[in-house]
N, C-alpha and C positions, 0 to 999 in steps of 0.2 A: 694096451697103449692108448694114449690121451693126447687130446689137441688144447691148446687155450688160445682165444681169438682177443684180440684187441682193438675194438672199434674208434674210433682216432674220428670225432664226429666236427672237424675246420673243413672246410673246402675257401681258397683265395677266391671262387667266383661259382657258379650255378650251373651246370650244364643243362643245356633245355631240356633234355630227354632221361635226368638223374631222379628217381624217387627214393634215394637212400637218405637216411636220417643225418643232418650234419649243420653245422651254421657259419656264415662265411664271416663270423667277428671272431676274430683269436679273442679277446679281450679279457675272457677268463680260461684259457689254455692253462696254465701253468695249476688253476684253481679242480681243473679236468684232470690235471694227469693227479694231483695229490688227490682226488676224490676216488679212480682205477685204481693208484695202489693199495685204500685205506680197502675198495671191493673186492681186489685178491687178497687181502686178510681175513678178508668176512666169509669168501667161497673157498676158503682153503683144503675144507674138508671137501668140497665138490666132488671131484673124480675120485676121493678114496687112496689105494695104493696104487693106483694106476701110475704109471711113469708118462712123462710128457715127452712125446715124441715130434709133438709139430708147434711153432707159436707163429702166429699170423699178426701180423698189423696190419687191418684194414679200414673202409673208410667211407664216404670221407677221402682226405689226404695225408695219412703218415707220414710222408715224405717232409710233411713240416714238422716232425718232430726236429728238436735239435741232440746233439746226442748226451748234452746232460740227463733229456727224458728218457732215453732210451735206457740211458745206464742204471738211472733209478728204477725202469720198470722187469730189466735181466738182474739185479741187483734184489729185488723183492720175490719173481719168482725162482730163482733160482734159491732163495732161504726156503721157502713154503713148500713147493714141489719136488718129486722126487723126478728127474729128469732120463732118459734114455743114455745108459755110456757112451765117454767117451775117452780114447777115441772107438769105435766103429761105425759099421756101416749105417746104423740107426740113431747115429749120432742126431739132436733135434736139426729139421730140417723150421730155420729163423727166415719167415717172407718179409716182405716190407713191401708194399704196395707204395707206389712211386709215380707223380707225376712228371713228364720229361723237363718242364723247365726247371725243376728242382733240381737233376742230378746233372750239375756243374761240378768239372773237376775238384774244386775247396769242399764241396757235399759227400762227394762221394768220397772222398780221401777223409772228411772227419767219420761219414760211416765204417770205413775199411776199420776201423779205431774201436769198433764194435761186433757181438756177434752174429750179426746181418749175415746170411750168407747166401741170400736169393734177393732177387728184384723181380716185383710185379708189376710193369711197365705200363700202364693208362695211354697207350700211344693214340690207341681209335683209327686213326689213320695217317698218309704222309700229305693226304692234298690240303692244302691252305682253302678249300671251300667245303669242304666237309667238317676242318675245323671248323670255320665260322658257323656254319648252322649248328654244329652242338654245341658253340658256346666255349670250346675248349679254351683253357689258360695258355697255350701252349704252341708254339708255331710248327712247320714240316720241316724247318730246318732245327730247330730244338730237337724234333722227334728223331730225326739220323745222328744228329751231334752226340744224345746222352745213350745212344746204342755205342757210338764210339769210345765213350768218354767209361762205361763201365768195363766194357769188354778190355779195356788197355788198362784198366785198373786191376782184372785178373779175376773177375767175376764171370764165371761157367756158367749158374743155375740163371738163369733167366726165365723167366714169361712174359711175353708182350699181350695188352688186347687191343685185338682189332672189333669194327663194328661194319658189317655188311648190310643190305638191301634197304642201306639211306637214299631219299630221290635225289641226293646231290652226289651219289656215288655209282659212278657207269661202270659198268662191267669192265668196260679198259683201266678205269681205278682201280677196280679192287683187286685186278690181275697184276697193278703195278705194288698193289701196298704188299699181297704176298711174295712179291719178287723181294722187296725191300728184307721183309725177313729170313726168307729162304737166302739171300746174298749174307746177312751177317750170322748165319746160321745160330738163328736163335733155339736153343732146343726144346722150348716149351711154346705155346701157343693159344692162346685161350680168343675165340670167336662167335660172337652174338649178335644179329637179328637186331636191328634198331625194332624197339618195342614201343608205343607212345601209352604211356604210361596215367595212369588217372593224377590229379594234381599240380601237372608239372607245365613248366611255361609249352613246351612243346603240344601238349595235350592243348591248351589253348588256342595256339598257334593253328593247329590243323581243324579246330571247331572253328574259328573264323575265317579262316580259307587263307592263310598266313603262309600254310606248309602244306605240301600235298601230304596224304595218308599214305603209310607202308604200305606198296604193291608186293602182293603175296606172293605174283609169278618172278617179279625180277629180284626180291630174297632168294626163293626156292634155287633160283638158278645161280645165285652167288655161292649160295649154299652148297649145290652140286658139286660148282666147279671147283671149290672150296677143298671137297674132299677129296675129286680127283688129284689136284696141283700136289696136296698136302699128304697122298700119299704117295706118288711119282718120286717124291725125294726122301720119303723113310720115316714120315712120322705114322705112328700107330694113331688111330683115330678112338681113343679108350673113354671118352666120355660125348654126347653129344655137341658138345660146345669144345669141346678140349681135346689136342691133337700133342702129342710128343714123340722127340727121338726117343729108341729105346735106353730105359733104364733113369730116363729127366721126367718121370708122372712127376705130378704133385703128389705130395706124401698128406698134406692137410688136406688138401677137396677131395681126394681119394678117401680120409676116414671118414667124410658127411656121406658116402653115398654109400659106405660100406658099414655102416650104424656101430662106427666106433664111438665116446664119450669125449663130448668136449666141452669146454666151460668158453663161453663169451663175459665178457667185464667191457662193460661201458656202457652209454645209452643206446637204446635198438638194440643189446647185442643178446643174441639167444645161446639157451646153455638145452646139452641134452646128456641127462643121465641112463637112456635105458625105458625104465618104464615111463620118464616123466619130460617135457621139454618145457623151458620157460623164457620169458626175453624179459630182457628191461625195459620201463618206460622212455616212450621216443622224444624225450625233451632236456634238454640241459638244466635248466633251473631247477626243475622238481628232482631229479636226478642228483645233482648239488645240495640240496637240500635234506634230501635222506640219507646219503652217503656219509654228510656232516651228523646224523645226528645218530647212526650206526646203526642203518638199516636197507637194504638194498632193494628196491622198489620198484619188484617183478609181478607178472600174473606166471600162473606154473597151468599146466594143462596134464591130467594122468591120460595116459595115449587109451584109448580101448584097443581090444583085438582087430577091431575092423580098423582104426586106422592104424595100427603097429604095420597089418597088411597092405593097405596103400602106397605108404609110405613107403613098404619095401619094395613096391610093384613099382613105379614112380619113379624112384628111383635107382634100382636094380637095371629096369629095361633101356635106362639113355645109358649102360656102360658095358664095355666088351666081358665083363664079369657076368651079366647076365642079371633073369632072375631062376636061383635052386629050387624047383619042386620039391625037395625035402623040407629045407622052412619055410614054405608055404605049408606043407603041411602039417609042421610043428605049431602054425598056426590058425589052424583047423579051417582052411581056405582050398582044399586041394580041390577038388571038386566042382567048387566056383570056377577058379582060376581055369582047370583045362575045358570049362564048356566054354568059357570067354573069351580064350585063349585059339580057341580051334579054326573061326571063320580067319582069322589072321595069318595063320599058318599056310591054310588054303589060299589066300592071297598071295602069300610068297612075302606077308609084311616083317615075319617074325617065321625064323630057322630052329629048330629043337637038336643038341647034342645031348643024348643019354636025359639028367635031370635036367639040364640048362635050358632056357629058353635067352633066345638074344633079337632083335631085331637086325632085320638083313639092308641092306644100302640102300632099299625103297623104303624101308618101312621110317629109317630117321628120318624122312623128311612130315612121319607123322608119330613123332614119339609121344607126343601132348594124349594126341585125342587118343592113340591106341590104349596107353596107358588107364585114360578117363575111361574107357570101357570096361577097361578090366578090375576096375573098382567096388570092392563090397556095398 
């Protein structure tokens, strides 16, 4: 099974703490989406005979697509790819990353018109002053309005994101923003650590004395409380950032950490075959440019053993999946892995079932640096 990702690079305005590749002028939109379908022509061999199980719209803002792009772009891979049946349970799970002021009843209803069948919600939070410091498009009363507005539309799959341990978010906020979710029982969840990020007005902001710096003790504790609230009412906490009822995982971010094959198309967006990962160049004109002239304008990287390792250490250890001492040992790491492995156990950072190793409720609060240690 196979993912393919659709980087969607408009945002209506800049979030001060956003480092993702995107530009806030539609102006050549319509010249972007024909340049994505001419690069799923070009990448069609990519995934081989793999079936497509997951397609992502992400961003950026998707949510401006309108849905003639939409239709052109399920229209194109559905000719080129060979897709998961349907009907079953495997049926492709179609996200569409959405900002709340987008999804007005007339948006949502020309989506319903398409085969969207998930929303990825950008909500961040519900207070009107956490909006304001990240800059959001989007007001707290939009953010409860388009939770109502889908959910009456008849849409199940949902993910919201929230953003924790901003200085303009008290712990009585962020105890209000997961109430807000757990009230319209959203069954997926997705939660991140405001990061200040190199490049970005935020990162400015806090070098002038504009904004205060992330306090690591009042995240950690958002974080905590985060997991306790989140699991009192029945989500599974299966990724370190990512909490769901049972049986609403995400099917797409579940194959990035489980080294399924996915193809990215658009600018920034990374493609992984297996031995080899590559991304497109982070710029819209140059991107336009080779797309027109029928060539797709990536760097590729061949993984080595030490990082194919990493990589699975990395990412294996932030997920209730674990990481398997048998491929670690299929990739001649075992030995490494359990002497690096050993001082964290004894801590009580990280729990061993049989081959599995997983991190235990103290140890997520250090999945980064654990991880970093356990590195070839």
């Amino acid at each position: 099974m196979a993912g393919i990702y659709l980087h969607i690079p408009f945002c209506k305005q800049a979030c001060h703490y956003c480092n993702f590749h995107f530009s806030t002028s539609l102006k050549y939109k319509d010249e972007m989406v024909a340049a994505m379908l001419r690069e799923l022509e070009l990448c069609k061999d990519y995934l081989g005979d793999e079936p497509v199980e997951t397609i992502y719209f992400g961003g950026g803002t998707p949510s401006l697509l309108d849905r003639r792009d939409l239709d052109l772009f399920f229209e194109k891979i559905w000719k080129l790819f060979p897709l998961t049946p349907h009907p079953s349970p495997l049926t492709p799970e179609i996200t569409l990353e959405a900002n709340p002021d987008d999804l007005n009843p007339q948006k949502i209803n020309e989506l319903r018109q398409t085969p969207v069948n998930r929303f990825s919600i950008g909500i961040q939070s519900f207070s009107e002053a956490d909006l304001k410091f990240m800059n959001r498009a989007h007001t707290a009363g939009e953010a409860l309005a388009c939770l109502q507005n889908v959910q009456q539309a008849g849409y199940e799959n949902l993910t919201v994101d929230l953003i924790y341990g901003s200085p303009t978010t008290s712990h009585e906020q962020w105890a209000a923003n997961l109430a807000q979710v757990f009230y319209f029982k959203i069954p997926h969840l997705s939660c991140y650590c405001l990061t200040v990020e190199e490049k970005t007005a935020l990162a400015q902001f806090v070098k002038s004395g504009k904004a205060q710096p992330v306090d690591d003790e009042h995240a950690a504790r958002q974080f905590g409380f985060l997991m306790e609230q989140a699991a009192a009412v029945g989500y599974e906490h299966y990724e370190i950032s990512n909490f769901a009822q049972p049986g609403w995982h995400s099917r797409h971010n579940s194959s990035y950490w489980q080294g399924k094959k996915y193809l990215g198309i658009g600018p920034s967006a990374h493609s992984f075959d297996g031995p080899s990962r590559q991304w497109n160049v982070a710029n819209n004109a140059r991107y336009l440019r080779s797309i027109q002239a029928g060539e797709v304008p990536f760097e590729r990287e061949i993984l080595t053993p030490e990082q194919r390792y990493n990589e699975y250490v990395m990412t294996g250890l932030r997920t209730i999946w674990g990481c398997n001492l048998m491929k670690i040992k299929e990739l001649d790491f075992g030995v490494h892995f359990l002497k690096s492995i050993a001082p964290f156990i004894s801590e009580g950072l990280v729990e061993r079932s049989g081959e599995v190793f997983r991190l235990t409720g103290k140890g997520k609060f250090l999945a980064d640096g654990i991880a970093a240690e356990l590195f070839a």
